[in-house]
PDB file of N, CA, C and O in Angstrom:
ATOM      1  N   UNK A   1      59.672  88.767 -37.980  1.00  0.00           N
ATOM      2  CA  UNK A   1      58.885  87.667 -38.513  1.00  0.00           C
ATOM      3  C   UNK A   1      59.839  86.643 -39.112  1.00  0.00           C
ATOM      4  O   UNK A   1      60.742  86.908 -39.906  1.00  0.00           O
ATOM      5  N   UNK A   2      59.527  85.434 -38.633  1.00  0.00           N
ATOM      6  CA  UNK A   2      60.602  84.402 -38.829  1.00  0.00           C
ATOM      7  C   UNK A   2      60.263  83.814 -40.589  1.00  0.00           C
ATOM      8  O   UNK A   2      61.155  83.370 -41.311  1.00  0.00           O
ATOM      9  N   UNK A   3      59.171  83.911 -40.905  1.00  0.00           N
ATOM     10  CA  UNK A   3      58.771  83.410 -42.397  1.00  0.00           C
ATOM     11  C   UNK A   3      58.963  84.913 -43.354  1.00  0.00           C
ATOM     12  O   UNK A   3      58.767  84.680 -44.546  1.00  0.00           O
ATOM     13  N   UNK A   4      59.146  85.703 -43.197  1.00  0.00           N
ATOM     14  CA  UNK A   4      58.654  86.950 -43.751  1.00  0.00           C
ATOM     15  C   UNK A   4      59.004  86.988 -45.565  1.00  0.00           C
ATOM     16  O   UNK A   4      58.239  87.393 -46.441  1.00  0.00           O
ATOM     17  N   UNK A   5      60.418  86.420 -45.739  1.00  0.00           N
ATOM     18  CA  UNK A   5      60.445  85.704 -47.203  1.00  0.00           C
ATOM     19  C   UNK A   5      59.290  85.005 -48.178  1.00  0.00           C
ATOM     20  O   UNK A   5      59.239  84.784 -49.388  1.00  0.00           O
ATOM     21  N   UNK A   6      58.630  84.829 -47.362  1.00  0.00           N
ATOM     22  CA  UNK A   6      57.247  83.514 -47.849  1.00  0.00           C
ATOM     23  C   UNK A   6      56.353  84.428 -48.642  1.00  0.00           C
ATOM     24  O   UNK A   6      55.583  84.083 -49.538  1.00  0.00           O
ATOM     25  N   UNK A   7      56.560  85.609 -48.200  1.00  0.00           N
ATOM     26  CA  UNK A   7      55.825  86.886 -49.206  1.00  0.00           C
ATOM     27  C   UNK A   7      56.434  87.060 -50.927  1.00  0.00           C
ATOM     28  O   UNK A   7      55.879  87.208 -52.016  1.00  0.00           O
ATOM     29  N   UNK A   8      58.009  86.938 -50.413  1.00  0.00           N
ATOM     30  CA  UNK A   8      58.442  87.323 -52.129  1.00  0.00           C
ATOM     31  C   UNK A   8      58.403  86.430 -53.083  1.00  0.00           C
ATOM     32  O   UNK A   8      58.917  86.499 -54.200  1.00  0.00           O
ATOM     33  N   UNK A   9      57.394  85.062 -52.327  1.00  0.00           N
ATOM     34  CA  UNK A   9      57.349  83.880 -53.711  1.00  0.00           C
ATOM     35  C   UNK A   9      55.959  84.164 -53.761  1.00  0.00           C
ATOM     36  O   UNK A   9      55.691  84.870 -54.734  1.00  0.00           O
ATOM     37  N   UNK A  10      54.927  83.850 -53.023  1.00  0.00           N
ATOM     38  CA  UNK A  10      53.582  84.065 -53.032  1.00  0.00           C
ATOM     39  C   UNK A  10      52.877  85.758 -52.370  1.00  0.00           C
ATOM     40  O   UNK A  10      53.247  86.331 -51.345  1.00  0.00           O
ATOM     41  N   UNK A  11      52.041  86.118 -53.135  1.00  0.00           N
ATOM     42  CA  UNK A  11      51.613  87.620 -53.160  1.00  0.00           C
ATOM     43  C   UNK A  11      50.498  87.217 -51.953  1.00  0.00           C
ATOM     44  O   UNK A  11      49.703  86.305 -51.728  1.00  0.00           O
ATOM     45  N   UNK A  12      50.832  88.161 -51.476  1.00  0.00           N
ATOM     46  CA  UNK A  12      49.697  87.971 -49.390  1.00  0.00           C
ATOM     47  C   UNK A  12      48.303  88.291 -49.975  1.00  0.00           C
ATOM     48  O   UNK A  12      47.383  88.030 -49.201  1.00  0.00           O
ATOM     49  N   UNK A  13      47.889  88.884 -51.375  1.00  0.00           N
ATOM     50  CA  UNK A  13      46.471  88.688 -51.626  1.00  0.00           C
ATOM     51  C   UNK A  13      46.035  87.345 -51.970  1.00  0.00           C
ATOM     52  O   UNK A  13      44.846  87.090 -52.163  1.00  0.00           O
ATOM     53  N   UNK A  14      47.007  86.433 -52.056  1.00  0.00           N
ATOM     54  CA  UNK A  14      46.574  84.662 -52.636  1.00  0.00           C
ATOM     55  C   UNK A  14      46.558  84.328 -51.587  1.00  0.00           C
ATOM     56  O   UNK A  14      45.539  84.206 -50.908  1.00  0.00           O
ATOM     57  N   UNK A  15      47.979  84.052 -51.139  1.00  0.00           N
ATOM     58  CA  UNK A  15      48.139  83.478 -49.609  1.00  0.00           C
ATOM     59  C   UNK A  15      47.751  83.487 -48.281  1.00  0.00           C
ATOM     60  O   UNK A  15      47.733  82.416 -47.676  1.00  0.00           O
ATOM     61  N   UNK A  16      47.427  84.553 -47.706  1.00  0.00           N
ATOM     62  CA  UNK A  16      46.341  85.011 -47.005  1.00  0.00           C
ATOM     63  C   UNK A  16      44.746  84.163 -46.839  1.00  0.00           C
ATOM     64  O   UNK A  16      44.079  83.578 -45.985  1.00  0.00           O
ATOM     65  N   UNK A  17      44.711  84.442 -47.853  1.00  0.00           N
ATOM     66  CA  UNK A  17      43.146  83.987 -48.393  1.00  0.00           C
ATOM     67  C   UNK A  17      43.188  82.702 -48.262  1.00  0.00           C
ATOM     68  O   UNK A  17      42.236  82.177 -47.686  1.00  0.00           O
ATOM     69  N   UNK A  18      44.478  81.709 -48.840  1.00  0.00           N
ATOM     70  CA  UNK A  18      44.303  80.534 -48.925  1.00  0.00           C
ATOM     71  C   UNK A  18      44.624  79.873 -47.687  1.00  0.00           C
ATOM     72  O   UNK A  18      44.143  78.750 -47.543  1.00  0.00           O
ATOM     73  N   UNK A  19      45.241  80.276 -46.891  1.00  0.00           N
ATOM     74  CA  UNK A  19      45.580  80.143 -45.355  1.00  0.00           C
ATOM     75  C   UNK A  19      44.729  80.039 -44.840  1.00  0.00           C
ATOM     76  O   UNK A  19      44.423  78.903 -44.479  1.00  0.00           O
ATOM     77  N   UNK A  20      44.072  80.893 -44.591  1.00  0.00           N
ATOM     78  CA  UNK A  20      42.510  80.873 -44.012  1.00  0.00           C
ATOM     79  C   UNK A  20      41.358  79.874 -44.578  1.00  0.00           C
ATOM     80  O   UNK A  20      40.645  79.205 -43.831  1.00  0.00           O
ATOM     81  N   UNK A  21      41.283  79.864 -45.789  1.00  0.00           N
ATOM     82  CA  UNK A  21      40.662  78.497 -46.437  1.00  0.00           C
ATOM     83  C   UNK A  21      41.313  77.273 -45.527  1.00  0.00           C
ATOM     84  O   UNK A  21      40.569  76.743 -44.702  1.00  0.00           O
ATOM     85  N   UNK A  22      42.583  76.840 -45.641  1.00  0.00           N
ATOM     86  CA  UNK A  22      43.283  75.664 -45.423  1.00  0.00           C
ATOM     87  C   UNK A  22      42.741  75.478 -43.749  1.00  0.00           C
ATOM     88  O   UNK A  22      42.501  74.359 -43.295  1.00  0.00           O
ATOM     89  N   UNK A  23      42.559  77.025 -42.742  1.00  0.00           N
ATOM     90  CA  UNK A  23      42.446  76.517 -41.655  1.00  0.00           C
ATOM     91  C   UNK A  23      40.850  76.124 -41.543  1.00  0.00           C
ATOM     92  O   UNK A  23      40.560  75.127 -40.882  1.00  0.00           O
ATOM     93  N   UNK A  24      39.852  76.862 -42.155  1.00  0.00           N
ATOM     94  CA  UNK A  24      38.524  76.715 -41.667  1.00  0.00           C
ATOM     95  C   UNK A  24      38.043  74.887 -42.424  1.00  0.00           C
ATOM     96  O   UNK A  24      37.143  74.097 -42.141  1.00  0.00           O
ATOM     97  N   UNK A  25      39.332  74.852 -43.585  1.00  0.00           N
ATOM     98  CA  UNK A  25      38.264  73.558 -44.157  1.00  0.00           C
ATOM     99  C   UNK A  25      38.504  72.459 -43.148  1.00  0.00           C
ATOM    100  O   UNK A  25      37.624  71.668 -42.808  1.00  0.00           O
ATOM    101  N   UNK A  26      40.337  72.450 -42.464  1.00  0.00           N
ATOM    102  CA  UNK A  26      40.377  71.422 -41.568  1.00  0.00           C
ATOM    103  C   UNK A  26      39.695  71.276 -40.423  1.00  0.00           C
ATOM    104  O   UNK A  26      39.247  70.239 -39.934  1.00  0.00           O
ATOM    105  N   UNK A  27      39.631  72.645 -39.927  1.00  0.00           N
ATOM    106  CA  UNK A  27      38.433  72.806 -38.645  1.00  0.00           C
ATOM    107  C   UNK A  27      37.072  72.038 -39.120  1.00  0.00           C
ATOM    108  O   UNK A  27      36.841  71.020 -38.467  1.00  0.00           O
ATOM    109  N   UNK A  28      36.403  72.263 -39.851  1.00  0.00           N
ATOM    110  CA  UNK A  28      35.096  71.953 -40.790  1.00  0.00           C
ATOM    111  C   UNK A  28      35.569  69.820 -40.550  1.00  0.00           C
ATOM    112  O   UNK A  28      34.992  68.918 -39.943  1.00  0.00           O
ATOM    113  N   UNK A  29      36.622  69.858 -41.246  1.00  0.00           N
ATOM    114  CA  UNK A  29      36.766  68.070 -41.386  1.00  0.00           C
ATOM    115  C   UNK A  29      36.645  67.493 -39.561  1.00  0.00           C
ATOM    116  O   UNK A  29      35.969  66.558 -39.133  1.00  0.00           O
ATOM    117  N   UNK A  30      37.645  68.528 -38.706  1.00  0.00           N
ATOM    118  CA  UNK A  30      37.447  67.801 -36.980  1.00  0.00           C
ATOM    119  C   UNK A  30      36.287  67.170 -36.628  1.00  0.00           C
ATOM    120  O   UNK A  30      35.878  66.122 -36.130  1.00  0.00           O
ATOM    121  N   UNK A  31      35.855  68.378 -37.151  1.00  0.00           N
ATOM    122  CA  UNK A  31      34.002  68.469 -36.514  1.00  0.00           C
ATOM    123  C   UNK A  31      33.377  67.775 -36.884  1.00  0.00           C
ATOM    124  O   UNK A  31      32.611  67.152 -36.148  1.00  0.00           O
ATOM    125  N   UNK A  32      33.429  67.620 -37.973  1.00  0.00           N
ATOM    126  CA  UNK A  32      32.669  66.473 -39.069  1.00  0.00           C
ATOM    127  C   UNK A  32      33.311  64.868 -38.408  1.00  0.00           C
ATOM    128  O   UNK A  32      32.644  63.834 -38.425  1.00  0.00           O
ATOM    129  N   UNK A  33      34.279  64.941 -38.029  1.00  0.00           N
ATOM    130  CA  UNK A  33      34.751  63.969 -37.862  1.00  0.00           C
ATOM    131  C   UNK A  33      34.309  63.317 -36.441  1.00  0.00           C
ATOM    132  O   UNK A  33      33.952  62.149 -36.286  1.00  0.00           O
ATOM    133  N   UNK A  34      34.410  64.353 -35.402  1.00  0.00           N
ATOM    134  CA  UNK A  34      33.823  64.016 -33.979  1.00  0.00           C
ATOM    135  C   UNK A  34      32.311  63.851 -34.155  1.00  0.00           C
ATOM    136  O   UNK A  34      31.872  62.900 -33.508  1.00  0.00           O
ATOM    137  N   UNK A  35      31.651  64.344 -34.671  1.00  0.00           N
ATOM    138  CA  UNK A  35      29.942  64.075 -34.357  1.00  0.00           C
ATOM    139  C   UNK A  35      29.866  62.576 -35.617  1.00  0.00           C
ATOM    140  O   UNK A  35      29.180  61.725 -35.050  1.00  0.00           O
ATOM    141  N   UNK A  36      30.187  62.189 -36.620  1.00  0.00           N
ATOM    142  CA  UNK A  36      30.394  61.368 -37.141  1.00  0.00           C
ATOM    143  C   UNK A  36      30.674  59.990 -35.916  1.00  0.00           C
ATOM    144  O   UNK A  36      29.863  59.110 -35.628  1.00  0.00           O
ATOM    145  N   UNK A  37      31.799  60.137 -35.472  1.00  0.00           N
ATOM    146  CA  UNK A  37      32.397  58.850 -34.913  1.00  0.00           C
ATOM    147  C   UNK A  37      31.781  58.776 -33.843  1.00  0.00           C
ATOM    148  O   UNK A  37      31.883  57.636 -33.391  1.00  0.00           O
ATOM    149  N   UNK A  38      30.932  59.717 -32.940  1.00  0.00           N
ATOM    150  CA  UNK A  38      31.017  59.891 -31.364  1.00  0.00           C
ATOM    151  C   UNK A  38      29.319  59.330 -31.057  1.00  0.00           C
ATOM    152  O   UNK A  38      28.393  59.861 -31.671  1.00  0.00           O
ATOM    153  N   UNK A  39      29.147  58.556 -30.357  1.00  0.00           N
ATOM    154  CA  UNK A  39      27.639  58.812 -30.047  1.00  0.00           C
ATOM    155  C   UNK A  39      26.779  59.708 -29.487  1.00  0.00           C
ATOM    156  O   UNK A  39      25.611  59.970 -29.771  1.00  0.00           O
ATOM    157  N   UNK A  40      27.928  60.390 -28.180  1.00  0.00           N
ATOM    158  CA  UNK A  40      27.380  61.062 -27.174  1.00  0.00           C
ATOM    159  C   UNK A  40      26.772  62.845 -27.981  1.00  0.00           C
ATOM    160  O   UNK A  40      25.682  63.321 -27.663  1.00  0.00           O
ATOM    161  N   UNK A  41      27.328  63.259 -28.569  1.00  0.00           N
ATOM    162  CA  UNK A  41      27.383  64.480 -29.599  1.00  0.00           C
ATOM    163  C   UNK A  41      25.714  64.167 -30.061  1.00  0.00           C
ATOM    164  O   UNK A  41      24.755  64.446 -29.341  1.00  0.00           O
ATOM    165  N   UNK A  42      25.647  63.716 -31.022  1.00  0.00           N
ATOM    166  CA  UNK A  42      24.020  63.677 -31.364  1.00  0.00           C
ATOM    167  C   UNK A  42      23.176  63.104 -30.349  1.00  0.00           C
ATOM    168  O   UNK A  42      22.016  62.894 -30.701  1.00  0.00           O
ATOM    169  N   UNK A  43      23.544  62.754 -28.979  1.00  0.00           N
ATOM    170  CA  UNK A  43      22.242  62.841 -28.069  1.00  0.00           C
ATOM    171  C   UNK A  43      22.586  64.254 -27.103  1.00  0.00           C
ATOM    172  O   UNK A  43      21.694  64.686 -26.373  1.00  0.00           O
ATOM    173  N   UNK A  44      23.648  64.788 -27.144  1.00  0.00           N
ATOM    174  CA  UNK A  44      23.780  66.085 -26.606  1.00  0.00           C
ATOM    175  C   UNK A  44      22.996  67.194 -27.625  1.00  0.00           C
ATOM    176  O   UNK A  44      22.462  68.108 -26.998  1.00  0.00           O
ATOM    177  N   UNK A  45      22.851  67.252 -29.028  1.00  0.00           N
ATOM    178  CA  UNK A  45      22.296  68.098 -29.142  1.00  0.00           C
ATOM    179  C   UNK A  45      20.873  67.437 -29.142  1.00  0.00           C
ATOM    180  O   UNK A  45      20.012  68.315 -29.078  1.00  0.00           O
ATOM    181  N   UNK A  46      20.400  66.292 -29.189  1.00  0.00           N
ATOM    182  CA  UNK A  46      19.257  66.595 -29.143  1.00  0.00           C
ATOM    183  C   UNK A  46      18.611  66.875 -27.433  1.00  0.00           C
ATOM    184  O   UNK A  46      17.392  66.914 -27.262  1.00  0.00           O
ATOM    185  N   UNK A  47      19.132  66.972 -26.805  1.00  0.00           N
ATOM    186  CA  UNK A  47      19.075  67.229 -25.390  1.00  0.00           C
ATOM    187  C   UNK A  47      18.975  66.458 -24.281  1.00  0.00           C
ATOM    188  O   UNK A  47      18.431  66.801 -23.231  1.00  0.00           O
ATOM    189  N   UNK A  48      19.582  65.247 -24.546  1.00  0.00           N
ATOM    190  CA  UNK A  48      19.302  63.703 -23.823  1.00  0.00           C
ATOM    191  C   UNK A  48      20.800  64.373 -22.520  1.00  0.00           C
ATOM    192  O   UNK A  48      22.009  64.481 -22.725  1.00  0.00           O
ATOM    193  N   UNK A  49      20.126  64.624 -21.506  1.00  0.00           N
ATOM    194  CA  UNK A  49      21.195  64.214 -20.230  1.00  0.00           C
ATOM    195  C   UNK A  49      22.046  63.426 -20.315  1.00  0.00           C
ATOM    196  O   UNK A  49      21.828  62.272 -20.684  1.00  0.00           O
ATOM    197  N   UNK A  50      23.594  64.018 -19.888  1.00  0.00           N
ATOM    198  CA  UNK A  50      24.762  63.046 -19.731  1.00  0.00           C
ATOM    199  C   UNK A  50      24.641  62.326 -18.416  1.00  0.00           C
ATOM    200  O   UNK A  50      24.240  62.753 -17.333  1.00  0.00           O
ATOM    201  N   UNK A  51      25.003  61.344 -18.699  1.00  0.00           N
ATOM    202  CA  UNK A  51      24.977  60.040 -17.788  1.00  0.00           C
ATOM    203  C   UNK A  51      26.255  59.924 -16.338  1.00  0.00           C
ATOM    204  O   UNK A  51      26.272  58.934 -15.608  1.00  0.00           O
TER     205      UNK A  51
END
């Protein structure tokens, strides 16, 4: 493991946890971000045929 040091500053019960926070909130912002900006997304779910 090329990081494996990254353990003896931060304890893998914080870090871990917060890793996983850091990835789901940015995933959460994409998404938010594509149906926000996109038109086609809210007539796909409401079930309007692509053109």
């Amino acid at each position: 493991m090329n990081n494996a040091k990254i353990w003896l500053v931060v304890k893998p019960g914080v870090g871990i946890p917060m890793l996983l926070a850091a990835v789901a909130i940015a995933s959460l912002v994409v998404h938010v971000g594509i149906v926000v900006n996109t038109d086609w997304v809210a007539n796909y779910h409401q079930g309007v045929p692509m053109q």
